[in-house]
Backbone as XML, in Angstrom:
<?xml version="1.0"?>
<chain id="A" units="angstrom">
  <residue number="1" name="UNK">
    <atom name="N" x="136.644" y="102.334" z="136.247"/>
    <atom name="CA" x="136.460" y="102.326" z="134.802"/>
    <atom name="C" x="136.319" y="103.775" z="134.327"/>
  </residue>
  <residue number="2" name="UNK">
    <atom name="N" x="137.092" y="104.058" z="133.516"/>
    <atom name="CA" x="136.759" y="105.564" z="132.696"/>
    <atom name="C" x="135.269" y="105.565" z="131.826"/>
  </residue>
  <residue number="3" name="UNK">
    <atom name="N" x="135.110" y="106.664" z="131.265"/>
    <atom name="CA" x="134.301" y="107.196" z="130.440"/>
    <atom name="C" x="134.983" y="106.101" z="129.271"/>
  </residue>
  <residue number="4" name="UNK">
    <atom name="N" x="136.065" y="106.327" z="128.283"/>
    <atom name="CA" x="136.921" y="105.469" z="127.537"/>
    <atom name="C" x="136.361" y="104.559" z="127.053"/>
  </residue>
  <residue number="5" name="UNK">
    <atom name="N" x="136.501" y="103.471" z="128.216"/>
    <atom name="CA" x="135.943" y="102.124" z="128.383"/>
    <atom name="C" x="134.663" y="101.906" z="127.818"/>
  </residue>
  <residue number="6" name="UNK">
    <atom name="N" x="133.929" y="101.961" z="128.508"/>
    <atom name="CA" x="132.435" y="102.045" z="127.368"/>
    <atom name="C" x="132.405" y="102.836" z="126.663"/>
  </residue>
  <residue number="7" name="UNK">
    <atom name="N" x="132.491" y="103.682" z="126.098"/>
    <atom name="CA" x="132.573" y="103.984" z="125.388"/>
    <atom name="C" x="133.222" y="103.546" z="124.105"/>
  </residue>
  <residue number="8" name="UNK">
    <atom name="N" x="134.252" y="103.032" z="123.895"/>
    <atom name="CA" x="135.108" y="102.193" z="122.912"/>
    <atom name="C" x="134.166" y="100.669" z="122.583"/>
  </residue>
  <residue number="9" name="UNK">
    <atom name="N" x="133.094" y="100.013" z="124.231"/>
    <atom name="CA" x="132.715" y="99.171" z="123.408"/>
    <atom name="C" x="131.138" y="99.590" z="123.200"/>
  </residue>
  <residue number="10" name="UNK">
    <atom name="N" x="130.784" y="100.522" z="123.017"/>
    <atom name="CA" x="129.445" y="100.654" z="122.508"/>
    <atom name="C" x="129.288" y="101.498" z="121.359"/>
  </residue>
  <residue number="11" name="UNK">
    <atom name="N" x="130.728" y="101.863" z="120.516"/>
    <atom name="CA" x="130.813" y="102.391" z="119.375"/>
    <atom name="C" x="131.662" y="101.813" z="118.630"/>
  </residue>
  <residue number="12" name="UNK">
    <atom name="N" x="132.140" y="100.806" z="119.181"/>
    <atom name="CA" x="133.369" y="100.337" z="118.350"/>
    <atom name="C" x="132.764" y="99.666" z="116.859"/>
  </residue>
  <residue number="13" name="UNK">
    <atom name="N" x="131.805" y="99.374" z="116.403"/>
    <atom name="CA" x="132.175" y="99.546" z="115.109"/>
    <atom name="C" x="131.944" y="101.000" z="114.226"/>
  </residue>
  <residue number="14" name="UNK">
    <atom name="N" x="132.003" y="101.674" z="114.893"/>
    <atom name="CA" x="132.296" y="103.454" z="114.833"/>
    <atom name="C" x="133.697" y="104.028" z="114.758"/>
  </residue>
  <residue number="15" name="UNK">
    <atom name="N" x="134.234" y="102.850" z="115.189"/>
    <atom name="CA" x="135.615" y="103.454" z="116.120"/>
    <atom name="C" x="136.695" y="103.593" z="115.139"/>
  </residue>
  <residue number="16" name="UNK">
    <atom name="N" x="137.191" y="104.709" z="115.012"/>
    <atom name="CA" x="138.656" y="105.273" z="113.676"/>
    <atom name="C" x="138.080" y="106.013" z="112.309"/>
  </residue>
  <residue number="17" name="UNK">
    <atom name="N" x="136.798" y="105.450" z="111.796"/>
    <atom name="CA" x="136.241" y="106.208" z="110.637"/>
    <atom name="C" x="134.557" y="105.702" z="111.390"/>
  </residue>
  <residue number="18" name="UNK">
    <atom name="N" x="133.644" y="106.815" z="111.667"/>
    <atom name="CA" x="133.859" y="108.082" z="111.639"/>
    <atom name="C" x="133.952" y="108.780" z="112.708"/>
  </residue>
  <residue number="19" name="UNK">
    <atom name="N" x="134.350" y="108.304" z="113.868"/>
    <atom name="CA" x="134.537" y="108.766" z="115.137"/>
    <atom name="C" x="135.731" y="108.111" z="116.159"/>
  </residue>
  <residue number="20" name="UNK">
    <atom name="N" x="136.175" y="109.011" z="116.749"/>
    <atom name="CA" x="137.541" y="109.151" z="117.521"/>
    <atom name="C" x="136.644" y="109.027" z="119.159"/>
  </residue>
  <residue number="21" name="UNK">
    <atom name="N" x="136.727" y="108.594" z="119.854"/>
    <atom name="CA" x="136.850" y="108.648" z="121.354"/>
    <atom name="C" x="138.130" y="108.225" z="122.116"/>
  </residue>
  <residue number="22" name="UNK">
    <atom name="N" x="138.304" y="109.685" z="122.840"/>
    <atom name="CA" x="139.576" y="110.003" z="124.025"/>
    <atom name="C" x="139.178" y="110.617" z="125.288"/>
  </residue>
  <residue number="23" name="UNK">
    <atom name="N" x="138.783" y="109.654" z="126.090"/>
    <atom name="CA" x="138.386" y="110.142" z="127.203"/>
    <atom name="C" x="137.356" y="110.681" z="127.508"/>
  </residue>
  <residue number="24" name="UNK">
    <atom name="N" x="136.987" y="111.517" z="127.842"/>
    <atom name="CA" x="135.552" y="112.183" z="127.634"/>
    <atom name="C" x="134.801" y="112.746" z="126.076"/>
  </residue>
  <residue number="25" name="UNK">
    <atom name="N" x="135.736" y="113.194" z="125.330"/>
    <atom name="CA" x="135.270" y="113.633" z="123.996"/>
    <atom name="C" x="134.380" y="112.642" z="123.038"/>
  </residue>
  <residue number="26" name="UNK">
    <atom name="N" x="134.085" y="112.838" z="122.047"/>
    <atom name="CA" x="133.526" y="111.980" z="121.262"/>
    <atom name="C" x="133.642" y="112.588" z="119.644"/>
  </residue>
  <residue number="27" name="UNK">
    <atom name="N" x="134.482" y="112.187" z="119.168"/>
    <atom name="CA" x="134.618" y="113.478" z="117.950"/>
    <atom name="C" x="134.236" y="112.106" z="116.547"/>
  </residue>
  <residue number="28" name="UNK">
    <atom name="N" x="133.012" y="113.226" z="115.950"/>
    <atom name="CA" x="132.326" y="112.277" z="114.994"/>
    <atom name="C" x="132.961" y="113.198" z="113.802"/>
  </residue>
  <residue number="29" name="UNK">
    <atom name="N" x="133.637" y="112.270" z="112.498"/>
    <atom name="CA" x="134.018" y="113.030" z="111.461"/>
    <atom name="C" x="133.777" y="112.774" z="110.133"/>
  </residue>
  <residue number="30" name="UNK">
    <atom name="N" x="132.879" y="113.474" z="109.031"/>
    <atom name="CA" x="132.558" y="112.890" z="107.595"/>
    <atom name="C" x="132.718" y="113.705" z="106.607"/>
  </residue>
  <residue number="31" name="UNK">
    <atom name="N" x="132.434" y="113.364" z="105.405"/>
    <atom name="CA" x="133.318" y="114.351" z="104.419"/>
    <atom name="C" x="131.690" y="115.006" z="103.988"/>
  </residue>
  <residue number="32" name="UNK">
    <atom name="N" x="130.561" y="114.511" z="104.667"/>
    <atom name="CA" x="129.251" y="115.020" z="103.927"/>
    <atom name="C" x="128.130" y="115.384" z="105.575"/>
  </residue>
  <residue number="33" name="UNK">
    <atom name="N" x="127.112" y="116.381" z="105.581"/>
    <atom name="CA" x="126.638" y="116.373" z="106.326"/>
    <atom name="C" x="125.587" y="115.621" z="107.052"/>
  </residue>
  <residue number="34" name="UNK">
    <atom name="N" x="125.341" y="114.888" z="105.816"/>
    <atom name="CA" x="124.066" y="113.878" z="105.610"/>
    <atom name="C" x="124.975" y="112.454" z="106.728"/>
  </residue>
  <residue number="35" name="UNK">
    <atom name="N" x="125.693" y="112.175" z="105.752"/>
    <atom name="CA" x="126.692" y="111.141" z="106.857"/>
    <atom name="C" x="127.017" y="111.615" z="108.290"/>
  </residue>
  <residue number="36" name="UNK">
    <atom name="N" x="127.195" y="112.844" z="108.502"/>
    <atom name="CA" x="127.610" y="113.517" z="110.023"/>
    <atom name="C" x="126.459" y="112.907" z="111.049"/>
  </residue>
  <residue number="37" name="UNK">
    <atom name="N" x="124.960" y="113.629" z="110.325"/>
    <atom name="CA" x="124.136" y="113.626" z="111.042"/>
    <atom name="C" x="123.169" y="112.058" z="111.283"/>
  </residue>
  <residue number="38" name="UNK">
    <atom name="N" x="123.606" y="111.256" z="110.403"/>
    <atom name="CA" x="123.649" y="110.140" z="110.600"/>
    <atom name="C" x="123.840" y="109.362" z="111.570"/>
  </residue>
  <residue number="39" name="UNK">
    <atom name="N" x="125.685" y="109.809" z="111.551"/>
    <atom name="CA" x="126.372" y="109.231" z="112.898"/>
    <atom name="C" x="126.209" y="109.846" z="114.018"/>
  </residue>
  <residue number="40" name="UNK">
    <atom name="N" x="125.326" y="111.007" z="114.015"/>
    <atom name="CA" x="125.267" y="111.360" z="115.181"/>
    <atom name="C" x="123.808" y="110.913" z="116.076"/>
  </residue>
  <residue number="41" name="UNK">
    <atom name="N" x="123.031" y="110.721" z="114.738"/>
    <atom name="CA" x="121.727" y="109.640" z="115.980"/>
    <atom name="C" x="122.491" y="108.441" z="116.130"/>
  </residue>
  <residue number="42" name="UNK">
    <atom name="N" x="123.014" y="107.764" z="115.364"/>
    <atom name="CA" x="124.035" y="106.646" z="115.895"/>
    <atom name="C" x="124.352" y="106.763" z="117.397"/>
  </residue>
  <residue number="43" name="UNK">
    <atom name="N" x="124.851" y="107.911" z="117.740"/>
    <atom name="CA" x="125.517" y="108.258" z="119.055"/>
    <atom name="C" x="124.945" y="108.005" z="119.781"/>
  </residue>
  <residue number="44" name="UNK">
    <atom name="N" x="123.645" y="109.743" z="119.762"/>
    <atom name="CA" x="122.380" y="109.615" z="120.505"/>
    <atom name="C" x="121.896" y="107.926" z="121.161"/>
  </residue>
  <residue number="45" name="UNK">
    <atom name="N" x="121.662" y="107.734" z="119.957"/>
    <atom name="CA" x="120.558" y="106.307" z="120.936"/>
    <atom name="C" x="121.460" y="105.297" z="121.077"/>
  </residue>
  <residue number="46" name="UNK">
    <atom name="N" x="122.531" y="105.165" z="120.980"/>
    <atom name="CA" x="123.076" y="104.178" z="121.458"/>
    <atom name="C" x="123.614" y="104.595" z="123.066"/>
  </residue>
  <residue number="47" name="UNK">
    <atom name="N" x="123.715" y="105.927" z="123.232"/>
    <atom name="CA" x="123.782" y="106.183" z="124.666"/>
    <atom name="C" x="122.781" y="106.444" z="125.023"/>
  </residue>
  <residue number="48" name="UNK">
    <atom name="N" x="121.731" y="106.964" z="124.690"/>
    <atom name="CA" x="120.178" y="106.401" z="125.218"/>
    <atom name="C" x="120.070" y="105.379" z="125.892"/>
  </residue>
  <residue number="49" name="UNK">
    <atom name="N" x="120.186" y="104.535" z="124.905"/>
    <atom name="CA" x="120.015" y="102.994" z="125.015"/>
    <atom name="C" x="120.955" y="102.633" z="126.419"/>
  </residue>
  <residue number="50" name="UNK">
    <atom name="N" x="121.875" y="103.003" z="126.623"/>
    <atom name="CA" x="122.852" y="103.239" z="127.814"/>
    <atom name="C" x="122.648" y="103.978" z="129.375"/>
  </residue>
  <residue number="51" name="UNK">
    <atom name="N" x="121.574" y="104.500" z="128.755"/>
    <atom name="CA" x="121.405" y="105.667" z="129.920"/>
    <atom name="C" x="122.514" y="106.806" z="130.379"/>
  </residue>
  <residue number="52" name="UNK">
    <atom name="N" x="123.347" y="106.668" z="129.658"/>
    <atom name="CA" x="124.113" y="107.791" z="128.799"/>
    <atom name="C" x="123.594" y="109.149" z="128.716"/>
  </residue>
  <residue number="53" name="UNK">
    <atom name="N" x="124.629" y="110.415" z="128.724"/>
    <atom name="CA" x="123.740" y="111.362" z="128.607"/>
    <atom name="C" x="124.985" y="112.436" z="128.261"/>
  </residue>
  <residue number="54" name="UNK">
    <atom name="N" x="124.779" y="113.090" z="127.554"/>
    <atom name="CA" x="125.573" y="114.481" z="126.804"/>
    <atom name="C" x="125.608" y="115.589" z="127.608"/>
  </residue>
  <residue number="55" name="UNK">
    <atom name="N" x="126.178" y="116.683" z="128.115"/>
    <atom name="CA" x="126.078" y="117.700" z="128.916"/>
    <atom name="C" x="126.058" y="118.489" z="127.183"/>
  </residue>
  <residue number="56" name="UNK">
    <atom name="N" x="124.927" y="119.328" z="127.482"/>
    <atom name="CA" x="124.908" y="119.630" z="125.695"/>
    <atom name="C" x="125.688" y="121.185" z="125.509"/>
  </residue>
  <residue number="57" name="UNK">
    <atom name="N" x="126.148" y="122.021" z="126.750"/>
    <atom name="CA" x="127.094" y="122.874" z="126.438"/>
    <atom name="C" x="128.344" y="122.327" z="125.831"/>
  </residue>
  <residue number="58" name="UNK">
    <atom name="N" x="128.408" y="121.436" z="126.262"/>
    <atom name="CA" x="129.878" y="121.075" z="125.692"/>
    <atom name="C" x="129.689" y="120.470" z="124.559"/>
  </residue>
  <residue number="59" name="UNK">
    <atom name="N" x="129.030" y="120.897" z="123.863"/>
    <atom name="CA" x="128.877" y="119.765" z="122.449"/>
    <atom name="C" x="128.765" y="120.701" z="121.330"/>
  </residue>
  <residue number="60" name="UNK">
    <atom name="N" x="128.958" y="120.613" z="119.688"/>
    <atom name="CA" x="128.836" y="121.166" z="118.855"/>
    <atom name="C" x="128.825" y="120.548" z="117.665"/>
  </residue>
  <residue number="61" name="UNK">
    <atom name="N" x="128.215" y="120.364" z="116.826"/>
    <atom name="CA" x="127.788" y="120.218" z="115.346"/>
    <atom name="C" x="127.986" y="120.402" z="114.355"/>
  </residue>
  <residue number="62" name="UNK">
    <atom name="N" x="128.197" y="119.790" z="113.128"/>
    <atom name="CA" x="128.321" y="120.147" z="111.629"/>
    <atom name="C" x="129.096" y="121.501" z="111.734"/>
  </residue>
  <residue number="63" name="UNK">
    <atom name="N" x="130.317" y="121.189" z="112.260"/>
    <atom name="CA" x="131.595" y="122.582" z="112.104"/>
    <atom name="C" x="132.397" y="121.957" z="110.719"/>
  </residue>
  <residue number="64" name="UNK">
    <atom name="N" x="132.840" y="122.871" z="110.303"/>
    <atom name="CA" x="133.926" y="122.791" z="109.363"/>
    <atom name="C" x="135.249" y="122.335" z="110.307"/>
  </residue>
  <residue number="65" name="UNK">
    <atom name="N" x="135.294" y="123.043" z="111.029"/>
    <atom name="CA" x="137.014" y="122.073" z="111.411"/>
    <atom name="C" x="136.648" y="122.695" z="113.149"/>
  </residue>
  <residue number="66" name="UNK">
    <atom name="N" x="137.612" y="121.625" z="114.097"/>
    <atom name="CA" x="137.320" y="121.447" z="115.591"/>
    <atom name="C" x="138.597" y="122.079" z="116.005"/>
  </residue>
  <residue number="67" name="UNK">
    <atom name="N" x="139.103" y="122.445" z="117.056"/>
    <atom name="CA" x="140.240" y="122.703" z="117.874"/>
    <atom name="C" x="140.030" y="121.959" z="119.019"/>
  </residue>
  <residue number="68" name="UNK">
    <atom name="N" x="141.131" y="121.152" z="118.981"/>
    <atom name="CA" x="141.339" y="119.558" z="119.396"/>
    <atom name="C" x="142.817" y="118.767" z="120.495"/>
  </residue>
  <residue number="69" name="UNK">
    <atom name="N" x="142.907" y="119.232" z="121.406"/>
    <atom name="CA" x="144.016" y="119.006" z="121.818"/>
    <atom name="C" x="145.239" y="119.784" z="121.134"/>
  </residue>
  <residue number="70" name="UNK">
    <atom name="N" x="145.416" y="121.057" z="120.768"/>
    <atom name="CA" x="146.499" y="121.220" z="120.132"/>
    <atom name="C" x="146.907" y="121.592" z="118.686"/>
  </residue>
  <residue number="71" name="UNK">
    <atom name="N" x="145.612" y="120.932" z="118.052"/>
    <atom name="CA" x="145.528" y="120.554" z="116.806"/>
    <atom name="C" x="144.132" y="120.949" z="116.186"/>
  </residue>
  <residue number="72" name="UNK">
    <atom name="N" x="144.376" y="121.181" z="114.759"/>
    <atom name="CA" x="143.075" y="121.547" z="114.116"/>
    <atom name="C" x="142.583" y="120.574" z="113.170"/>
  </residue>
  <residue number="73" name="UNK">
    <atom name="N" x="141.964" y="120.130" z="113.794"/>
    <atom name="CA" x="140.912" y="118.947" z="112.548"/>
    <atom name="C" x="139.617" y="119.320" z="111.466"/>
  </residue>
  <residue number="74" name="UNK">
    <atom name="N" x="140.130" y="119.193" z="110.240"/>
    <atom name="CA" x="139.276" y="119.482" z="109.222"/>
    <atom name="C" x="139.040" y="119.004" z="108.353"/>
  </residue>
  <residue number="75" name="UNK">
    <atom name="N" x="138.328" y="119.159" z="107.146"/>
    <atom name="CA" x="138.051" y="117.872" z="106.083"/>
    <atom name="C" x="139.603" y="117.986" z="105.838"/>
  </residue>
  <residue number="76" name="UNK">
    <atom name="N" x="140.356" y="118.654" z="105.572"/>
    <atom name="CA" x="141.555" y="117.965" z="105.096"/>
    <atom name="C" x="142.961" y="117.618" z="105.796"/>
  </residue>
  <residue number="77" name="UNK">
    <atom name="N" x="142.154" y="117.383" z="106.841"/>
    <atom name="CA" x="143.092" y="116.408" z="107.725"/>
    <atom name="C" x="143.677" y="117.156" z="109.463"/>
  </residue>
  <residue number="78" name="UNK">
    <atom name="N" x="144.621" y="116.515" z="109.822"/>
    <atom name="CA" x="144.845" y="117.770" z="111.525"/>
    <atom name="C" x="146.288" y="117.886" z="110.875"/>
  </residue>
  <residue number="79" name="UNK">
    <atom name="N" x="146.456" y="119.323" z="111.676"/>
    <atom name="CA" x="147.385" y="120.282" z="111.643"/>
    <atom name="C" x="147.526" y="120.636" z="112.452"/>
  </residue>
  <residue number="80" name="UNK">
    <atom name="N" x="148.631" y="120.900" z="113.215"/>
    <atom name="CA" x="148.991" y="121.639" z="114.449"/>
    <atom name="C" x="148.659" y="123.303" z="114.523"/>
  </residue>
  <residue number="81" name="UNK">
    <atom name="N" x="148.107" y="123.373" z="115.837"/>
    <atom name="CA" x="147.995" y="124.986" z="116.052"/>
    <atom name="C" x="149.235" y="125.883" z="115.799"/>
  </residue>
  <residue number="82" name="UNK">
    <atom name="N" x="149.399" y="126.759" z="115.100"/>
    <atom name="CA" x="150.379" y="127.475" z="114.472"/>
    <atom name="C" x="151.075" y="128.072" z="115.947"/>
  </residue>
  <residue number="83" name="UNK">
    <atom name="N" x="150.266" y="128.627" z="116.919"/>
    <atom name="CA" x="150.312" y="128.967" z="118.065"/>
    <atom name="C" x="151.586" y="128.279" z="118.850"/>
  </residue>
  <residue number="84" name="UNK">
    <atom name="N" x="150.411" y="127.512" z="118.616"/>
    <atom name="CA" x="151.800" y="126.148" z="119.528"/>
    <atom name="C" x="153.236" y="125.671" z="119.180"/>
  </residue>
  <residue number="85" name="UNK">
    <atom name="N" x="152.950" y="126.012" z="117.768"/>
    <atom name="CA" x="154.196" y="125.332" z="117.581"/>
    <atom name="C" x="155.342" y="126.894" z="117.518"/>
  </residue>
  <residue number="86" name="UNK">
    <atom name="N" x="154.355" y="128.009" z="117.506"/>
    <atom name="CA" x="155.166" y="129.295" z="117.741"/>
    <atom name="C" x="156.315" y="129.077" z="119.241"/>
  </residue>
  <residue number="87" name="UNK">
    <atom name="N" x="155.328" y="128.722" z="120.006"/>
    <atom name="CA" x="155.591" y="128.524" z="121.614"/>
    <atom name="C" x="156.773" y="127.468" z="121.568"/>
  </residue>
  <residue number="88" name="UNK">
    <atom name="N" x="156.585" y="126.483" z="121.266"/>
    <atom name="CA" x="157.825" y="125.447" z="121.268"/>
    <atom name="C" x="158.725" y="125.620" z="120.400"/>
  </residue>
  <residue number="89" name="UNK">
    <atom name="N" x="158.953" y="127.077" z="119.525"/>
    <atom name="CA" x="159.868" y="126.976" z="118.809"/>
    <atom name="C" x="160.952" y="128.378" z="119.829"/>
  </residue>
  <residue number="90" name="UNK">
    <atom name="N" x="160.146" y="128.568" z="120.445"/>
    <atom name="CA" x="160.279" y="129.844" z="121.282"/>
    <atom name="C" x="161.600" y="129.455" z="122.094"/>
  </residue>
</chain>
């Protein structure tokens, strides 16, 4: 069983608005901070509750926009890394 797997069912009514899980990540997303931090004790204790646990270097908070597989996610939506698409035009 992956990470994935539970994960999809112990957030799934989380799941598409306001949070994305792919594999190990967990990407929580809102247009307000109050809502962010919301969903993010959401997280917390429901993997608490799991015995679940965050490696907390790898984690980060109330950003304006993430770099994401490729892509830049922000309040106004994902966009491809300019980078990348330099490279594949190459």
């Amino acid at each position: 069983m992956t990470f994935q797997s539970p994960m999809n069912e112990l957030l799934c009514l989380f799941l598409r608005h306001p949070m994305l899980v792919f594999f190990d990540d967990i990407l929580n997303y809102n247009m307000s901070l109050s809502k962010h931090l919301g969903h993010i004790r959401v997280v917390f204790s429901t993997l608490c509750e799991h015995n679940l646990f965050l490696k907390h270097t790898k984690c980060s908070f109330a950003k304006r926009w993430v770099e994401y597989l490729g892509h830049f996610i922000s309040k106004d939506g994902v966009a491809m890394d300019p980078a990348k698409i330099v490279a594949m035009q190459s």
